[in-house]
C-alpha positions in Angstrom: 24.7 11.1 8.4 26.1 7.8 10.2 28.4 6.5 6.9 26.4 3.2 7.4 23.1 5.3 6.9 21.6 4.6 3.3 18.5 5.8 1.2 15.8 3.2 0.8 15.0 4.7 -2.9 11.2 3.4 -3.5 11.3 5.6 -6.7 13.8 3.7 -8.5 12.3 0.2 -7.1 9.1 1.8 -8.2 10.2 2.7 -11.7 11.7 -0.7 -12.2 8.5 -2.7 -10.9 5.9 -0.6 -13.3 8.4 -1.4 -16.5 8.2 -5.0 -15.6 4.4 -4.4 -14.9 4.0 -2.7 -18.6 6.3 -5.6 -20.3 3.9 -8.2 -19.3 0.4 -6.3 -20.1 2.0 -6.2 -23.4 2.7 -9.7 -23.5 -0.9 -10.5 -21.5 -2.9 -8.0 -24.5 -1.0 -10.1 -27.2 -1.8 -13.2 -26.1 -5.4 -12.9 -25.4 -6.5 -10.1 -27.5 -7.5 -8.4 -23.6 -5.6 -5.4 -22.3 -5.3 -5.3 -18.5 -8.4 -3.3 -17.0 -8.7 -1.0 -13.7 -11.8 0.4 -12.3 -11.3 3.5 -9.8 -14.5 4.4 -7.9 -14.2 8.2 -6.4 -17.4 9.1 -4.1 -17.7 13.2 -4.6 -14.7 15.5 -5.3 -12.4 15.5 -2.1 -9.1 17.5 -4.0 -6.5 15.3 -2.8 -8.6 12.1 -3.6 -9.0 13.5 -7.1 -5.6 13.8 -7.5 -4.7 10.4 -6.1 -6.9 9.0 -8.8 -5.7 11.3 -11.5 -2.1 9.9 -10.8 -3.1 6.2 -10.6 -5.0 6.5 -13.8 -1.9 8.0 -15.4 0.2 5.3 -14.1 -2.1 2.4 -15.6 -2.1 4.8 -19.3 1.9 4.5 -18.9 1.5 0.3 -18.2 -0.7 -0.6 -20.7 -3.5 -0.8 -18.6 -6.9 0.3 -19.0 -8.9 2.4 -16.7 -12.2 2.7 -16.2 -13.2 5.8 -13.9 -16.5 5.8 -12.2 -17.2 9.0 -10.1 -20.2 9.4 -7.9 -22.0 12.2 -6.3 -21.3 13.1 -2.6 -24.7 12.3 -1.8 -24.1 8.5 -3.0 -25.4 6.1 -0.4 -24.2 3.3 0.6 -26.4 0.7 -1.1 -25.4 2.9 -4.3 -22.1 2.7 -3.7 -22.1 -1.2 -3.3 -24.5 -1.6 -6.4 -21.7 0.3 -8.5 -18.7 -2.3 -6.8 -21.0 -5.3 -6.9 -21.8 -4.5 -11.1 -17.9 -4.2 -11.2 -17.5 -7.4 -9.9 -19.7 -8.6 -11.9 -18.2 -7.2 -15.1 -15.6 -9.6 -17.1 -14.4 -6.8 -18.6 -13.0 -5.6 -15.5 -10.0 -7.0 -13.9 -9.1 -5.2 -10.4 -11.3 -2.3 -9.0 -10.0 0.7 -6.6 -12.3 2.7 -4.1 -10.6 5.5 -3.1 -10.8 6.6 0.6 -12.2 8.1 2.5 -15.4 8.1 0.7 -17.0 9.7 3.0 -18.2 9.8 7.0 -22.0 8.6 5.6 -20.4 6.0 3.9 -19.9 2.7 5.7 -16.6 1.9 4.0 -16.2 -1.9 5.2 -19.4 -2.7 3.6 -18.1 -1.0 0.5 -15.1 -2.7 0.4 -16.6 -6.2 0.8 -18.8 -5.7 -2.6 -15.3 -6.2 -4.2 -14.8 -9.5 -5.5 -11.7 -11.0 -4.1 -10.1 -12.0 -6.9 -10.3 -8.3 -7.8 -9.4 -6.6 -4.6 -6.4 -5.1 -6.1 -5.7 -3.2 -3.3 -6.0 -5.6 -0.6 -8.7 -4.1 1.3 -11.7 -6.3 2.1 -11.6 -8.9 4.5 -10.5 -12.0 2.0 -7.5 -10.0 1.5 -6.4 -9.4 5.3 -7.2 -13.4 6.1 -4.6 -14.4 3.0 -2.0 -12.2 4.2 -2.6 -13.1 8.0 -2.3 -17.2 7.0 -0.3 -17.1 4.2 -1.8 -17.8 1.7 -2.4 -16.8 -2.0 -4.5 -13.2 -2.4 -3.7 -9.6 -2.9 -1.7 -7.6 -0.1 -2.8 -4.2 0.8 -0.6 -2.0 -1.5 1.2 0.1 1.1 2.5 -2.4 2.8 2.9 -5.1 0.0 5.1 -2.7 -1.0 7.0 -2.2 2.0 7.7 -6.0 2.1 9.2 -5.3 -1.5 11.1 -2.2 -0.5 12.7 -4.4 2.5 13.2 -7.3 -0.1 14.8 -5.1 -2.2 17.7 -4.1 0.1 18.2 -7.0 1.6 16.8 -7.1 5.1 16.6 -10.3 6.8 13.6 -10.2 9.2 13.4 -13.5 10.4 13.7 -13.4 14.3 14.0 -9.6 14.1 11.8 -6.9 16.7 9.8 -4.7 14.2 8.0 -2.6 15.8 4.5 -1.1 13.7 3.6 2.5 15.4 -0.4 2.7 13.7 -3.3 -0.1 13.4 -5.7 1.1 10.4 -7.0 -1.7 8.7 -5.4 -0.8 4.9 -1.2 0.0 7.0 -1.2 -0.9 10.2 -2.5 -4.3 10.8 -1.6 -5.8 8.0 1.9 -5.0 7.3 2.3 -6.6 10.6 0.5 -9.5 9.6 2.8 -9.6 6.2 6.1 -9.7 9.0 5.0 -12.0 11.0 4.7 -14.2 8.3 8.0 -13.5 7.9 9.4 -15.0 10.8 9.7 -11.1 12.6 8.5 -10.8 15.9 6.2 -7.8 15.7 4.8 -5.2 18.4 2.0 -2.9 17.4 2.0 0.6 18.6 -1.2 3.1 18.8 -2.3 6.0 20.7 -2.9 4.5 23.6 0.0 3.0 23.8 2.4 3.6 27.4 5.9 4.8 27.0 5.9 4.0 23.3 9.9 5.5 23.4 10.7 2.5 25.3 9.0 0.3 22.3 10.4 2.2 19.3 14.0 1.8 20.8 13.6 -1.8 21.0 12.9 -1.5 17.1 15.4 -3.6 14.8 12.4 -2.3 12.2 10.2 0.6 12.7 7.4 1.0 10.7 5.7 4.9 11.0 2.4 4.7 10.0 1.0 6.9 12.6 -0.6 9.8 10.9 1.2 12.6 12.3 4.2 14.8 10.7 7.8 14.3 12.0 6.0 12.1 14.9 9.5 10.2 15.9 12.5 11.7 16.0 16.3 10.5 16.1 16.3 10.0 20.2 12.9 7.3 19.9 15.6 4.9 17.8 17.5 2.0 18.0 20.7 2.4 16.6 21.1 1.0 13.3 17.5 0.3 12.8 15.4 0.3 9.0 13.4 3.0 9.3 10.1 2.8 7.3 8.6 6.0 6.9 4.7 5.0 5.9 3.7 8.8 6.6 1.9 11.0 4.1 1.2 14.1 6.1 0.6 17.8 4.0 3.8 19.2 2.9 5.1 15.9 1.7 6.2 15.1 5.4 6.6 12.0 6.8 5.4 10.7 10.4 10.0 10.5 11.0 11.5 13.6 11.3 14.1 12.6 8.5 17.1 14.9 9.6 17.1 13.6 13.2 16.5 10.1 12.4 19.2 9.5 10.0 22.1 10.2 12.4 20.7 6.6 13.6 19.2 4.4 11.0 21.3 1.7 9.4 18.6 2.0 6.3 15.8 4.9 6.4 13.2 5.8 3.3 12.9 9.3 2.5 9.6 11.1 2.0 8.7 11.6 -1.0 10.3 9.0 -2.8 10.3 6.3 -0.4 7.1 4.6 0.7 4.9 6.1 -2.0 5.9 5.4 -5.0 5.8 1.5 -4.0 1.9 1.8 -3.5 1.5 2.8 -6.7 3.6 -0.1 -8.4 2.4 -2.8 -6.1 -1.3 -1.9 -7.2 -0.5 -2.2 -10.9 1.7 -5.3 -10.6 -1.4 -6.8 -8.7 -3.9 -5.6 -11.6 -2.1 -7.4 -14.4 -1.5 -10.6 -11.2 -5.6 -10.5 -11.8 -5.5 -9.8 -15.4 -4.0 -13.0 -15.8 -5.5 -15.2 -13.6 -9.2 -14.0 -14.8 -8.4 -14.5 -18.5 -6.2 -18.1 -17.7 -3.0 -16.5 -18.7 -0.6 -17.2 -15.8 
């Protein structure tokens, strides 16, 4: 490893952001009589959505924050599926809601997501959401990269008038972590599958963002030297969309996976929870 190679260690970040997160759902629960609440919504029993639940549900328990888990058959329509959101929205009692996705091809997932009040969109995901973080202005960020922007914060990386480059354009990674840099002041390039010659791009990178979907995608030889690498890849195994070993000969600043990206989602969804818990029950 290059000696100016370091660890960007999201599980310590992580750790540090969900004790502050617990400290002030204490504070919030004291003061209003009102703990902090969650509402997950699971359509059918995909394994590795049930787990992603389980673990955020544990997380909240660990906070001081309540959850409130709704699961729904496979068969749930859409109109069922927004009924549920929309009586969640509705619900005082409630202070962020989470659909876990996929929720299914029959599922029209956009209309889903836009039953979700804003000021409970929690996880950044309907529309409201995207149009704060493209202007500027105040809302929830989509978790992943919310807590990206963090991570970067964290160690320091200056990215005004930097080339960050964003391999992958879903609408919950992609897009708007390079919405969140731009309003940083980076110039950004977005990078997809139909991109030409995307080497060429990725070399260019002062910050790479890999959010592409596929395991050990780009390697050492697609980097510029000295470049943060931000490995947004969750691919089975517990492999990232970088192939680590090659790509750390290179990188000035790299996350691993696990430990990197991941554990920032997480922590960035429960600091926005209590952010809503507050602003519902006029405690700011």
């Amino acid at each position: 490893m290059s000696p100016d190679a370091r660890l960007m260690d999201g599980s310590a970040l992580a750790r540090s952001m969900v004790e502050q997160a617990a400290r002030r759902a204490a504070d919030l629960t004291e003061r209003t009589g009102t703990a902090p609440c969650l509402a997950t919504v699971l359509v059918g029993e995909d394994p590795a959505s049930v787990t992603y639940v389980r673990m955020k549900r544990n997380r909240c328990a660990k906070a001081g924050i309540l959850s409130r888990h709704v699961a729904l058959p496979a068969a749930t329509t859409t109109a069922e599926l927004v009924d549920t959101i929309t009586a969640l929205s509705n619900d005082p009692t409630v202070h962020g809601i989470l659909l876990q996705h996929p929720a299914g091809p029959h599922i029209d997932e956009r209309a889903a997501f836009e039953a979700i009040a804003p000021e409970k969109d929690v996880d950044g995901v309907t529309c409201h959401s995207f149009a704060a973080m493209s202007f500027g202005l105040d809302g929830f960020a989509s978790c992943t990269p919310g807590g990206i922007l963090r991570l970067l914060d964290h160690y320091d990386v200056d990215l005004a008038g930097k080339h960050a480059v964003v391999v992958g354009r879903s609408a919950i990674l992609g897009k708007p972590v390079g919405m969140l840099l731009l309003g940083r002041n980076a110039t950004v390039t977005y990078c997809h599958s139909r991109t030409t010659d995307l080497a060429s791009l990725t070399k260019e990178a002062d910050v790479l963002i890999a959010a592409v979907g596929r395991p050990r995608f780009l390697r050492g030889e697609h980097l510029k030297p000295g470049a943060v690498v931000i490995d947004a890849g969750s691919n089975p195994g517990n492999v990232g969309d970088v192939d680590f070993d090659s790509a750390r000969t290179r990188a000035a600043l790299i996350t691993p996976v696990p430990g990197g990206v991941g554990p920032m989602t997480i922590a960035t969804l429960l600091t926005q929870t209590v952010d809503a818990a507050a602003a519902q029950l006029n405690a700011v």
